[in-house]
Backbone as numpy.savetxt, mean C-alpha at the origin, in Angstrom:
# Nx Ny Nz CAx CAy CAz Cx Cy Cz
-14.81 -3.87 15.10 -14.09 -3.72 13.86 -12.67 -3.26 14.14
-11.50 -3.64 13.27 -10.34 -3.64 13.49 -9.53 -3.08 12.31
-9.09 -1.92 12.55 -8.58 -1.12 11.30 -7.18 -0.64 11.48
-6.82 -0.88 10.57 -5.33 -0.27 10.69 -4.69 0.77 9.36
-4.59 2.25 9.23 -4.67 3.02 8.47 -3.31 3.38 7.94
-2.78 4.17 6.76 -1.77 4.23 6.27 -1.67 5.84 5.84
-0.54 6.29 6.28 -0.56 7.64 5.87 1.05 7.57 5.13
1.20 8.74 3.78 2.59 8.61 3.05 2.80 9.79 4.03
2.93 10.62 3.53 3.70 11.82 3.66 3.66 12.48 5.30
2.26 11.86 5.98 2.53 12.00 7.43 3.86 11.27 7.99
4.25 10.37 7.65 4.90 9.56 8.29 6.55 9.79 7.28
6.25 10.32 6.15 7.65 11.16 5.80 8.28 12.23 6.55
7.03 12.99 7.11 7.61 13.95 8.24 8.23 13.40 9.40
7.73 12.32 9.88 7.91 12.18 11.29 9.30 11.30 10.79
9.48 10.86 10.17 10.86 10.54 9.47 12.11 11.43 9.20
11.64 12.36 8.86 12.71 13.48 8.95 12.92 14.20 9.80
11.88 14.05 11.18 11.99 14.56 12.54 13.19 13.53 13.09
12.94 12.35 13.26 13.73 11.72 13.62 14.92 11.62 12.86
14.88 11.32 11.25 16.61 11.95 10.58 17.19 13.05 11.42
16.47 14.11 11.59 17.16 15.47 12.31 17.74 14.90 13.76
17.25 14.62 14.55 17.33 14.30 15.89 18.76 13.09 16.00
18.42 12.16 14.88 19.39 10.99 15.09 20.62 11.71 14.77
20.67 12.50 13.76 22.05 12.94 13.15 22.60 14.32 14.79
21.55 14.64 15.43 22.20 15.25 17.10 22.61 13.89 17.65
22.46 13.04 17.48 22.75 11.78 18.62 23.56 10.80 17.60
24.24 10.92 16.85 25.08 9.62 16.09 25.74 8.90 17.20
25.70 8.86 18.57 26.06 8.22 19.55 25.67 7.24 19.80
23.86 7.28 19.42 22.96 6.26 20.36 23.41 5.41 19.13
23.17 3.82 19.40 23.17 2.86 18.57 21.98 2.38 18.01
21.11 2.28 16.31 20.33 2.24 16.15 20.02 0.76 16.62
18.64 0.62 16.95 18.13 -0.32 17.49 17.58 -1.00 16.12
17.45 -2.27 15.89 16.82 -3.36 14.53 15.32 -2.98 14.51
15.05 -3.13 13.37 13.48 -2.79 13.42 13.31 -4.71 13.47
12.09 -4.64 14.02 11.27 -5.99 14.59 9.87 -5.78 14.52
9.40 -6.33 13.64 7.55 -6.57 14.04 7.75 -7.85 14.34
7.13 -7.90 15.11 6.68 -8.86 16.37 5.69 -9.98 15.76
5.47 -10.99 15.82 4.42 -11.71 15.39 3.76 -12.35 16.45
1.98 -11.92 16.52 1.41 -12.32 17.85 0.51 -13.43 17.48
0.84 -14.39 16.71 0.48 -15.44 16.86 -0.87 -15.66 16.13
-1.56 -14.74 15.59 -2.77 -14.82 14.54 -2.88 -15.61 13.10
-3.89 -15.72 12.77 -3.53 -16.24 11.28 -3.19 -15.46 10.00
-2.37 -15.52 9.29 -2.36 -14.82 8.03 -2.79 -14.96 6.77
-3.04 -14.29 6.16 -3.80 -14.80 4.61 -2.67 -15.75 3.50
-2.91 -17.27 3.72 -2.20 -17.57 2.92 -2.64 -18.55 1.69
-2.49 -19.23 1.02 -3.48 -19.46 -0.34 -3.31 -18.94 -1.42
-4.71 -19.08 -1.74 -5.07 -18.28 -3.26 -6.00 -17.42 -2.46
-5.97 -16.21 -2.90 -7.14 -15.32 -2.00 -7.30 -14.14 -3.10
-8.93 -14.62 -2.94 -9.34 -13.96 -4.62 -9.81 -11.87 -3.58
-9.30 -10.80 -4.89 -9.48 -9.77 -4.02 -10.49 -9.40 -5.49
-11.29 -8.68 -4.42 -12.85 -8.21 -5.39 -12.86 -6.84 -4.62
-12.89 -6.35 -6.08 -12.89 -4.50 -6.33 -14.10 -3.97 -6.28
-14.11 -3.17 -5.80 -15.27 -2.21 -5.44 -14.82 -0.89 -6.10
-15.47 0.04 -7.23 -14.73 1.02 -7.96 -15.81 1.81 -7.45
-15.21 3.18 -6.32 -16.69 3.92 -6.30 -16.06 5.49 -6.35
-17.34 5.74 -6.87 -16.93 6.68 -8.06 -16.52 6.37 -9.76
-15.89 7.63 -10.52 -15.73 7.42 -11.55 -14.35 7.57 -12.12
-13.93 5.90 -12.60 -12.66 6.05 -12.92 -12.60 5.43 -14.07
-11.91 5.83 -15.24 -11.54 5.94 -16.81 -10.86 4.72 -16.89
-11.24 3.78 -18.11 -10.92 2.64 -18.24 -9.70 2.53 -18.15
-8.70 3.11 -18.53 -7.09 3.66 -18.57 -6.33 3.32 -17.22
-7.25 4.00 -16.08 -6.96 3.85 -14.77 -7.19 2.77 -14.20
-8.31 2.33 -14.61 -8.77 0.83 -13.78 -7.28 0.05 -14.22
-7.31 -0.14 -15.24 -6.45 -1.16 -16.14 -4.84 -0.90 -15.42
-4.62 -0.03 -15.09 -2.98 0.15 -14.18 -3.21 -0.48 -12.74
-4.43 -0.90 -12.18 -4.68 -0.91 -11.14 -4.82 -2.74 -11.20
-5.30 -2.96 -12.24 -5.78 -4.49 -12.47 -4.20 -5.16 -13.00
-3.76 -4.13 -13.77 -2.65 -4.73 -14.09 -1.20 -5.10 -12.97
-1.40 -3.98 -12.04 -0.45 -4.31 -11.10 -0.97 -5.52 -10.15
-2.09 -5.50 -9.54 -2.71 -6.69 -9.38 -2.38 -7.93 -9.71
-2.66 -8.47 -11.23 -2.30 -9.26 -11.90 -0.81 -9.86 -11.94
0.16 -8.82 -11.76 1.47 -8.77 -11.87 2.31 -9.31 -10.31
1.71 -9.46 -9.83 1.64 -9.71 -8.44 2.17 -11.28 -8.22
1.65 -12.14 -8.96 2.07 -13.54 -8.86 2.55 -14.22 -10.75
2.81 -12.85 -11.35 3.54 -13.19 -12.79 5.20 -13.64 -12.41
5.08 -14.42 -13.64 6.69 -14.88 -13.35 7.27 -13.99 -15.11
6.38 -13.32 -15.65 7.02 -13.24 -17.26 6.94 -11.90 -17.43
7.61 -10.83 -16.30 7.71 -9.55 -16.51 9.32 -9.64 -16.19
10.06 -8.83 -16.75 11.33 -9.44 -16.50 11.79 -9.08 -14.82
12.82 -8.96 -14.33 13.46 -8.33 -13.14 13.77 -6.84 -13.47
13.70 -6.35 -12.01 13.43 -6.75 -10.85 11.56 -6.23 -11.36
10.97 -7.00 -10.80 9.45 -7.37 -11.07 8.40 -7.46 -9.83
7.17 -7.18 -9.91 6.22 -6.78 -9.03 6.23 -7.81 -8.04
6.37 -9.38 -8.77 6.16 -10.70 -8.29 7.23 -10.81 -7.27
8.03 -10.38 -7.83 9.52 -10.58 -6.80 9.45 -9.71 -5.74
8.64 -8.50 -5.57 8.97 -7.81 -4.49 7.79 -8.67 -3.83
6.49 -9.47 -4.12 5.15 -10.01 -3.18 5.91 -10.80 -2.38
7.23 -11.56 -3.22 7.80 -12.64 -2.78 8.31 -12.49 -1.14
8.16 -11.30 -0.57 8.43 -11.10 0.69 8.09 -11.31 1.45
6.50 -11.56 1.11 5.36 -11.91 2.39 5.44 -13.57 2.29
5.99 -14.29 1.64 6.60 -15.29 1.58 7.43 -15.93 2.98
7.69 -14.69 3.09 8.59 -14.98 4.59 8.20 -15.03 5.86
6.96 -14.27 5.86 6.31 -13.96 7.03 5.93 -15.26 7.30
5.82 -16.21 8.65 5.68 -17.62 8.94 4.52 -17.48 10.15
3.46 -18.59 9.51 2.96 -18.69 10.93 2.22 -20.38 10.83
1.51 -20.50 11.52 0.85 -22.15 11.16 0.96 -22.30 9.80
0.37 -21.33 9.07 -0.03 -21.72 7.53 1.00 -21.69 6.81
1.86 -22.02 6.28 3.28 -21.90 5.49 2.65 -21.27 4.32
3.80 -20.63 3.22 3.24 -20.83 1.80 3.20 -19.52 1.35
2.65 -19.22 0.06 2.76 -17.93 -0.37 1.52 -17.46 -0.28
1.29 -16.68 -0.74 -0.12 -15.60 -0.78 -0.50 -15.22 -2.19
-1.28 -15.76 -2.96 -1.61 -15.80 -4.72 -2.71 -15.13 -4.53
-2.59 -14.04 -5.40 -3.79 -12.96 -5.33 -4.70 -13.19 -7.01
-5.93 -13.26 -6.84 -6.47 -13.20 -7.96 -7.52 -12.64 -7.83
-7.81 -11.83 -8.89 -9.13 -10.83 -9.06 -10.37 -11.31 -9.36
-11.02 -10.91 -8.63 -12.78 -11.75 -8.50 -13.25 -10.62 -9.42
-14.63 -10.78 -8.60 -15.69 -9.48 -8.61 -14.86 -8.13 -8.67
-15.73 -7.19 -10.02 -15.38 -5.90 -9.93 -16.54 -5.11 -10.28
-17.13 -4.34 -8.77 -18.08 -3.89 -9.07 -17.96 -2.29 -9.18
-18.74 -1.35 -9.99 -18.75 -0.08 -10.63 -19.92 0.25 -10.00
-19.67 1.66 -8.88 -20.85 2.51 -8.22 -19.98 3.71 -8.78
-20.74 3.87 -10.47 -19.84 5.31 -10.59 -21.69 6.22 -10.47
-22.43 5.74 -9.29 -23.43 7.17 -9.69 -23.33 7.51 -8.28
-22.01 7.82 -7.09 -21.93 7.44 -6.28 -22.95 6.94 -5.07
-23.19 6.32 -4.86 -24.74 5.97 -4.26 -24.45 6.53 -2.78
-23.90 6.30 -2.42 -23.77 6.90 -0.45 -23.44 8.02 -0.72
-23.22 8.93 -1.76 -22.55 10.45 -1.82 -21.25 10.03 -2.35
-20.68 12.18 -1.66 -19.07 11.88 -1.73 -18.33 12.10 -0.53
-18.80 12.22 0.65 -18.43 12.09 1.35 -18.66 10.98 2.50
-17.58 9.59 2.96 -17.75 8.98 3.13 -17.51 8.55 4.12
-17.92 7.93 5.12 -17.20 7.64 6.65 -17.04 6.16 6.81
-16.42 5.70 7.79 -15.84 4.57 7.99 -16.91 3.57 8.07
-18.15 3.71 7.78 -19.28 2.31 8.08 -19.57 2.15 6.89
-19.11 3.67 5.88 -19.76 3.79 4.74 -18.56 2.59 3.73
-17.84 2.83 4.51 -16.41 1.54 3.43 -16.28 0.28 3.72
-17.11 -0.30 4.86 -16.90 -1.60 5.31 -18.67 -1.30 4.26
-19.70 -0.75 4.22 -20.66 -0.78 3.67 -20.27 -1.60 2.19
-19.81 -0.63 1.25 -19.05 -0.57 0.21 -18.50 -2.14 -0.29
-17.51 -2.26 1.31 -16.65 -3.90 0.86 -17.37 -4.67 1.11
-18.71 -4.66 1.59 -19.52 -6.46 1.86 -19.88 -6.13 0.80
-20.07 -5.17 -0.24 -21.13 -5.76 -1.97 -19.87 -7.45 -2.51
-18.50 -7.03 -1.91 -17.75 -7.84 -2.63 -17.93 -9.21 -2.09
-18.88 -9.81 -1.01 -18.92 -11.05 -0.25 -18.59 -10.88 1.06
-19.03 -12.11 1.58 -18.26 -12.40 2.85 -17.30 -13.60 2.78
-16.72 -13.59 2.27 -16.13 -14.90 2.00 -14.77 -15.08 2.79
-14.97 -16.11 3.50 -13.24 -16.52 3.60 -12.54 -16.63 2.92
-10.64 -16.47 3.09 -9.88 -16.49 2.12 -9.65 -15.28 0.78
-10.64 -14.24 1.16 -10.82 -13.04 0.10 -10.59 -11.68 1.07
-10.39 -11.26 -0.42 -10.27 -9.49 0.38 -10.79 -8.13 -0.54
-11.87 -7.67 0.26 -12.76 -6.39 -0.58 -11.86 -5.15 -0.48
-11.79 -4.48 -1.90 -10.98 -3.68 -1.68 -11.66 -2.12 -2.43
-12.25 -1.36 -1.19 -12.97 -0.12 -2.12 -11.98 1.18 -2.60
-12.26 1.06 -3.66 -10.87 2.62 -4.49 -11.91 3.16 -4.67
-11.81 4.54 -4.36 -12.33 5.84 -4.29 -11.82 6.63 -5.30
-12.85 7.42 -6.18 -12.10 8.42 -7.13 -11.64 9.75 -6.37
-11.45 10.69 -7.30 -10.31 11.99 -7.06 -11.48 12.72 -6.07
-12.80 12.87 -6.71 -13.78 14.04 -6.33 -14.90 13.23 -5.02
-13.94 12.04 -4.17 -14.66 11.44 -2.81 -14.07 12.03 -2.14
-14.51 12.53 -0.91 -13.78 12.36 0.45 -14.07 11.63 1.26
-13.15 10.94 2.26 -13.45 9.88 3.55 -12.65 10.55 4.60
-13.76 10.12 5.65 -13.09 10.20 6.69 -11.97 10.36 7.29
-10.68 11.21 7.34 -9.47 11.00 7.61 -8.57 11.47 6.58
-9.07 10.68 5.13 -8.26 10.98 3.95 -7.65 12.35 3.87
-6.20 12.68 3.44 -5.31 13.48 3.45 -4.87 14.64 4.68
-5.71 13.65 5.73 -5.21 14.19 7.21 -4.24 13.49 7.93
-4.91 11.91 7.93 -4.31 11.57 8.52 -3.97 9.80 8.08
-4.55 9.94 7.02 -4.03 8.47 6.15 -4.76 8.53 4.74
-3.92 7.52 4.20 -3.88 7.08 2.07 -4.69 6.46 1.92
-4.88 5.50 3.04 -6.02 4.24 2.43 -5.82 3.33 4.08
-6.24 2.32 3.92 -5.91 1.19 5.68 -6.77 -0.35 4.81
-6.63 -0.69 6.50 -7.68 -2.20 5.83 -7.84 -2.62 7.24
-8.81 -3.52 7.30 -9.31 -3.99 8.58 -10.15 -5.09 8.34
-10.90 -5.53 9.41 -11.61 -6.86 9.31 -12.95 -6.42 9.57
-13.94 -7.74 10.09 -15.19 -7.40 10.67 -15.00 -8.66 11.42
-16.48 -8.53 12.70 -16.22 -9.05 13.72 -17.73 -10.00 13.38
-17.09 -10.85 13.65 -18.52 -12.16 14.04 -18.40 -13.38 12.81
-19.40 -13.67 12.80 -19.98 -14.84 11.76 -19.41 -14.77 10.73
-19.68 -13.99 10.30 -19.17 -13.48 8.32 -17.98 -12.42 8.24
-17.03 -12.66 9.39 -16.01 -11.76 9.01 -15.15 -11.93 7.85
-14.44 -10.34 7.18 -13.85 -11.31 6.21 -12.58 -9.64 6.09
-12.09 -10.04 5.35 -10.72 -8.98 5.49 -11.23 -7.64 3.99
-10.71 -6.17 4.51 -11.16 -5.46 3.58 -10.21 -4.15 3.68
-9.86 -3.61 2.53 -8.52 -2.40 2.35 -9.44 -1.43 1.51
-9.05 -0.08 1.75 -9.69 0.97 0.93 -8.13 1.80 0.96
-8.53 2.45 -0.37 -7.87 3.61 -0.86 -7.82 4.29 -1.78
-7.80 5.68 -1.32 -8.41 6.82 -2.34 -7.45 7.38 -3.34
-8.04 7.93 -4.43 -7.25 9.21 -5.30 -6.95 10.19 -4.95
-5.76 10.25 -4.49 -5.73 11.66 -3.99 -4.83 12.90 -4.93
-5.16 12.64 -6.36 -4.76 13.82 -7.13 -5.44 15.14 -6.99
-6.64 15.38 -6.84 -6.94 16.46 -6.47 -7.30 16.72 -4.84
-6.96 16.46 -4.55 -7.32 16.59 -2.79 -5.50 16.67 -2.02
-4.64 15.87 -2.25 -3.62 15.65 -1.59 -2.35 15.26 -2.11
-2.31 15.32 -3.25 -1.26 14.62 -4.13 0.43 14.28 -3.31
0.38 15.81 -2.55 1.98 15.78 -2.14 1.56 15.31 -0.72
0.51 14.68 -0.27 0.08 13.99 1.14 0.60 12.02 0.71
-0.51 12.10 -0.63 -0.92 10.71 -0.51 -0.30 10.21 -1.83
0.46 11.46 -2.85 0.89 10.75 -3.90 2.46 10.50 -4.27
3.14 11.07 -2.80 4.62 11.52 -2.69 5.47 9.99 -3.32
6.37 10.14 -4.22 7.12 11.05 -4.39 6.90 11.40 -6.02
5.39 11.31 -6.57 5.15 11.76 -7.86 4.54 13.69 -7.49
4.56 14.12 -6.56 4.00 15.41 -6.34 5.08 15.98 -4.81
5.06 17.25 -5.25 6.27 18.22 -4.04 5.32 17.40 -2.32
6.20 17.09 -1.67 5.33 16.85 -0.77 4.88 17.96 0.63
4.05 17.61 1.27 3.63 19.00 2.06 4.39 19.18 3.21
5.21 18.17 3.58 6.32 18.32 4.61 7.40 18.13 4.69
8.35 18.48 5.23 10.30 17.92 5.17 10.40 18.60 4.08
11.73 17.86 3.36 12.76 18.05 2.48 11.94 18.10 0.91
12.17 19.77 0.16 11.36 19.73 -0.61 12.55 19.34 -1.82
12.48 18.38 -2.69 13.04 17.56 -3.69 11.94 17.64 -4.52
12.42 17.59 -5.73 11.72 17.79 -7.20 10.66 15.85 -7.07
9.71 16.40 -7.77 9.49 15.27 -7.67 9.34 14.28 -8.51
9.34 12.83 -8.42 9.22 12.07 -9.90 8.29 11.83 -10.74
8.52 11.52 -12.03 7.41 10.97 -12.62 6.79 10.17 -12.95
5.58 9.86 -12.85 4.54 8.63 -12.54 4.84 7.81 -13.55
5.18 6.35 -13.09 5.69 5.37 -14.71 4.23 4.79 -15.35
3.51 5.50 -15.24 1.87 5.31 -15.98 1.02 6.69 -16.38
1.86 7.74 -15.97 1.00 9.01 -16.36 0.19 9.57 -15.80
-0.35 9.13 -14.60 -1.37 9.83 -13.61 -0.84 9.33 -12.09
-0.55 11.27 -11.83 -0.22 11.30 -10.51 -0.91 10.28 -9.40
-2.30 10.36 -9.61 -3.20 9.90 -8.92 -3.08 8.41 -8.43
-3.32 7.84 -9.73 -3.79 6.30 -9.43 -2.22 5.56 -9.25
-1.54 6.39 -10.29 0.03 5.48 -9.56 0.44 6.21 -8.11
0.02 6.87 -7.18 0.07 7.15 -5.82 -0.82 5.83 -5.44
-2.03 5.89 -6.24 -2.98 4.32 -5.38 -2.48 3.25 -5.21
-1.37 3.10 -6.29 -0.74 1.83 -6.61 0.17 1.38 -5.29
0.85 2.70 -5.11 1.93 2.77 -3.80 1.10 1.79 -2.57
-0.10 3.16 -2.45 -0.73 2.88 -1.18 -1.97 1.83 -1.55
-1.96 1.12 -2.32 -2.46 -0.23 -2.52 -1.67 -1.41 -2.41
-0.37 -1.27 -3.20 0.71 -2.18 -2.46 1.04 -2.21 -1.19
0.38 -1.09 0.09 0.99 -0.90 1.36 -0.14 -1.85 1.88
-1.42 -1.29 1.76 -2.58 -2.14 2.19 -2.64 -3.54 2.09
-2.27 -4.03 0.87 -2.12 -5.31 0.70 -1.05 -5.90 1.31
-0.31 -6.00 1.91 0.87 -6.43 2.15 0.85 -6.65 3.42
-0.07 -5.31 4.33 -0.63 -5.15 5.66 -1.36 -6.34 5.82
-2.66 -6.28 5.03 -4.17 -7.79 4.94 -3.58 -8.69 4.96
-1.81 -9.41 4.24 -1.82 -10.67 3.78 -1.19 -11.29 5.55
-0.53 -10.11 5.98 0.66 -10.37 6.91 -0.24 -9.97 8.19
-1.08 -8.79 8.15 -2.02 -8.50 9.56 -3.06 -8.51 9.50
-4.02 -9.80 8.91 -5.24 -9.08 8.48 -6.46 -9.17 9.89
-5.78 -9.73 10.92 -6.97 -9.23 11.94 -6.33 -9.14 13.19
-5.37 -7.82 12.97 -4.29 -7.37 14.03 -4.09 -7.87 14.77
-3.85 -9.14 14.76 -3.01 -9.82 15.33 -1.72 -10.69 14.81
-1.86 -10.84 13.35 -0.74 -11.00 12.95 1.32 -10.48 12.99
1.89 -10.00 12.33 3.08 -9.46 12.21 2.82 -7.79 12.44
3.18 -7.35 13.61 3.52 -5.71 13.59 4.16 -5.25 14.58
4.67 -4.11 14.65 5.06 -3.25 16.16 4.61 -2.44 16.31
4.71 -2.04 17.84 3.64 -1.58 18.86 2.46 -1.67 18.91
1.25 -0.63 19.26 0.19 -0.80 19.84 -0.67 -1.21 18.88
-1.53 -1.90 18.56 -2.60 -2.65 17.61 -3.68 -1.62 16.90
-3.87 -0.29 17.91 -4.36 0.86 17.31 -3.73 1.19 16.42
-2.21 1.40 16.58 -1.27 2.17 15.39 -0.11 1.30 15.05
-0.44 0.13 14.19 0.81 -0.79 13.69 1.69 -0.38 13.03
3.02 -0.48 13.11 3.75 -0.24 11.80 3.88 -1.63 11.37
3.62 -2.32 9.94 2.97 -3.23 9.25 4.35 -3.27 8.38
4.18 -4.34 7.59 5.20 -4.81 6.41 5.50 -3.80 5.67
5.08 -2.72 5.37 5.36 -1.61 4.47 5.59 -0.44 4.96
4.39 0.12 5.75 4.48 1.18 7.03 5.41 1.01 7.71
6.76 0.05 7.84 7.14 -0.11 9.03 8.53 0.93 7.63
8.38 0.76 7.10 9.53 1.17 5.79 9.03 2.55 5.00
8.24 3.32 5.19 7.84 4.43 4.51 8.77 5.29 4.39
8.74 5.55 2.98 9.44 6.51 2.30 10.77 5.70 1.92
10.82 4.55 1.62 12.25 3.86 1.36 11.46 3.05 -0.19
12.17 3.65 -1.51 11.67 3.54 -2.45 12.90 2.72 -3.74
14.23 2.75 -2.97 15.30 2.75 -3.50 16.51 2.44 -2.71
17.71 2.26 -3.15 18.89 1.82 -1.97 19.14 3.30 -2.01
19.78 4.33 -0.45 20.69 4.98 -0.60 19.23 6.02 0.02
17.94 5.37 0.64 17.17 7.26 0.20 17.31 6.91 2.04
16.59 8.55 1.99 16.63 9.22 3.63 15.16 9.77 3.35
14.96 10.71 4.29 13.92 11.28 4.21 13.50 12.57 3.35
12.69 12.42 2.74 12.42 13.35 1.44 13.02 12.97 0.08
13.88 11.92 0.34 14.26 11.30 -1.23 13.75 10.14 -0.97
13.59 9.49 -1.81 12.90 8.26 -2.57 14.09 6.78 -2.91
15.04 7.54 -2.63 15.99 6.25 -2.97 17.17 6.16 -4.45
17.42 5.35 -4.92 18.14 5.00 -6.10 17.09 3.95 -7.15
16.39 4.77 -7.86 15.26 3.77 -8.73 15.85 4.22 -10.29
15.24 3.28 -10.93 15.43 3.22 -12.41 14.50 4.09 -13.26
14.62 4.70 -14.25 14.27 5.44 -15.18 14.23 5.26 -16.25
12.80 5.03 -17.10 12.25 5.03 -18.42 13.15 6.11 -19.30
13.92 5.31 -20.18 15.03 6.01 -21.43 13.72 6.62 -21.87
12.83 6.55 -22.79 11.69 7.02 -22.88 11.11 8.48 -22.36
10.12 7.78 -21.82 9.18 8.61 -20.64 10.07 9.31 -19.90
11.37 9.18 -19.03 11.59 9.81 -17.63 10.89 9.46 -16.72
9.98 8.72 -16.55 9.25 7.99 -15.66 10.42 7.18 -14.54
9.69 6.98 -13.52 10.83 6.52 -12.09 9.96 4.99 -12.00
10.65 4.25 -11.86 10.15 3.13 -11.23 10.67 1.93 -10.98
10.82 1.15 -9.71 11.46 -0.10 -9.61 11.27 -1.38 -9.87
9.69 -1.78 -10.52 9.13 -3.31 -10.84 8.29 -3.12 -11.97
9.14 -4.10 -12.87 7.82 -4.69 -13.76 6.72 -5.16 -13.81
5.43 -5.18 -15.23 4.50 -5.72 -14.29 4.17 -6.45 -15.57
3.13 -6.76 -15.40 2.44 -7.53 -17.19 2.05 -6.37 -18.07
1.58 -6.98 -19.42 1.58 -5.94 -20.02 2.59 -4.89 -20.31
3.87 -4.80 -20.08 4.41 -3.70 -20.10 4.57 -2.80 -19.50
3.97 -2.69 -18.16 3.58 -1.68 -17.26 4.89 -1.54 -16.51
5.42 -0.50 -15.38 6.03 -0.75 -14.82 5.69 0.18 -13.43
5.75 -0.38 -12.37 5.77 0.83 -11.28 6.18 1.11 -9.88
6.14 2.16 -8.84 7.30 2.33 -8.26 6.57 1.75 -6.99
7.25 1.03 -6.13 6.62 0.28 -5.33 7.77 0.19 -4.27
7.02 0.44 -2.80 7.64 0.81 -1.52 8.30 -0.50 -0.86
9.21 -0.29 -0.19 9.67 -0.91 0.63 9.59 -2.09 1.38
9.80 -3.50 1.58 9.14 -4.12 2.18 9.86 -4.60 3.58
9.36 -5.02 4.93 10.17 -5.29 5.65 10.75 -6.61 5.65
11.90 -6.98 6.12 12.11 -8.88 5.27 12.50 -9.27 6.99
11.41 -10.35 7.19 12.05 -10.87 8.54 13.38 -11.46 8.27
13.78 -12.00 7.34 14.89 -13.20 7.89 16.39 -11.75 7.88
16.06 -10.65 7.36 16.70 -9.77 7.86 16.79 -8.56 8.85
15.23 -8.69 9.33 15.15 -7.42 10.08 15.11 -6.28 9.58
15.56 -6.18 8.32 15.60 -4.92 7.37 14.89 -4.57 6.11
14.31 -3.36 5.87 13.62 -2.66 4.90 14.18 -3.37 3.35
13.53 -3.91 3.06 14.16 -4.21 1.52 13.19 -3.89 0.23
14.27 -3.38 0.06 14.21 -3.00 -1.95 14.42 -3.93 -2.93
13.64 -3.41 -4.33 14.01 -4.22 -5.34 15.54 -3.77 -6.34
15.78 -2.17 -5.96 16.65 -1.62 -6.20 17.43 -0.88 -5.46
């Protein structure tokens, strides 16, 4: 099995270790960021993703989660829009040309949690085969506030990985981490637990939680479409990729560094922060993507 994990706010620190260090050395010349492409296949198509909801989450929440989803290959949310930032993995090239059209299958509900709440890594590839084995798809298990997994708010948000043999098929998890980690896994809607302490923003849907999932569900996905059986697009070692999104953490906006979030737009309204539209009306704040034909981290704002 082949996993590749995502941490926010770990990797905000080690970001502001290196802000500190680079600003002693404004000498050295920064080097281009490059993920490498090793020649694997990538998810390209229509590739239906089937939800796995375990635990218990409030119709309210699902629906921000389905809706950003959905919003993903909309053309009728205005700019700058969810669709337009997917449009990135667009770029990523390999045999298969083409875009990556996500559509929602199967959504299955284990709110009596059946494996417990504490969950380990056989227990989430467990979880993602209820969704199939299917080629061309991707199981994706969200965890409520009151699970713990393996790792979660130590040392990653969520990941995704494959399985090996006959019926392999591609699969992303990621948890709630409003009550467990918020300023780990929900930064920059909660103070975060390391670096530069900045006020923090507010969620353009109202829950710290699931719009942190959204972040680190847009990271996962973006990882599956471009690496989904590590061998696709990344740099360095295949244990620890930095991926289409990971390779950009904490870049939310033009103009941010470490511990800020960037230059994003704000609900006249709400005060809510966020850079993409979605359907429905929704709107939300969504990370960084890396753009090969530039080498560079790009924003929608």
């Amino acid at each position: 099995m082949a996993s590749n994990y995502y941490s926010a706010t770990g990797a905000i620190f080690l970001l502001f270790i290196f802000f500190v260090s680079s600003s002693m050395a404004a000498l050295v010349k920064e080097q281009p960021l490059v993920l490498k492409y090793h020649r694997g296949p990538l998810l390209k198509g229509t590739i239906t993703v089937n939800l796995i909801w375990y635990g218990k989450f409030t119709p309210i929440q699902r629906s921000i989660i389905i809706d950003y989803l959905q919003s993903i290959n909309s053309v009728k949310p205005p700019q700058p829009s969810v669709s337009t930032w997917w449009k990135t993995t667009e770029k990523y090239k390999s045999g298969a040309r083409g875009s990556s059209t996500l559509v929602v299958g199967k959504q299955i509900l284990d709110e009596n949690y059946s494996l417990g709440k504490s969950l380990k890594n056989s227990h989430i590839i467990f979880l993602a085969s209820k969704g199939g084995h299917l080629s061309g798809s991707v199981n994706i298990v969200l965890t409520a506030k009151d699970v713990a997994v393996a790792g979660f708010c130590m040392s990653r948000c969520g990941g995704h990985g494959s399985t090996r043999g006959a019926t392999r098929f591609a699969y992303a998890w990621v948890g709630n981490s409003e009550t467990q980690c918020p300023g780990y896994c929900a930064w920059p809607f909660h103070q975060p637990v390391y670096g530069p302490q900045t006020p923090p923003l507010v969620a353009p849907n109202g829950d710290v939680g699931v719009d942190g999932m959204v972040i680190n569900l847009a990271t996962v996905l973006a990882g599956t479409v471009t690496n989904p059986f590590n061998n696709g697009y990344f740099q360095g070692p295949p244990t620890a990729p930095l991926e289409a999104v990971t390779a950009c953490t904490g870049v939310f906006g033009s103009g941010s560094y470490p511990g800020y979030a960037g230059n994003v737009l704000t609900d006249k309204t709400t005060g809510a922060s966020y850079n993409a539209n979605g359907v429905n009306g929704r709107k939300y704040l969504l990370p960084a993507m890396w753009d090969p034909q530039t080498s560079k981290c790009s924003t929608l704002v």
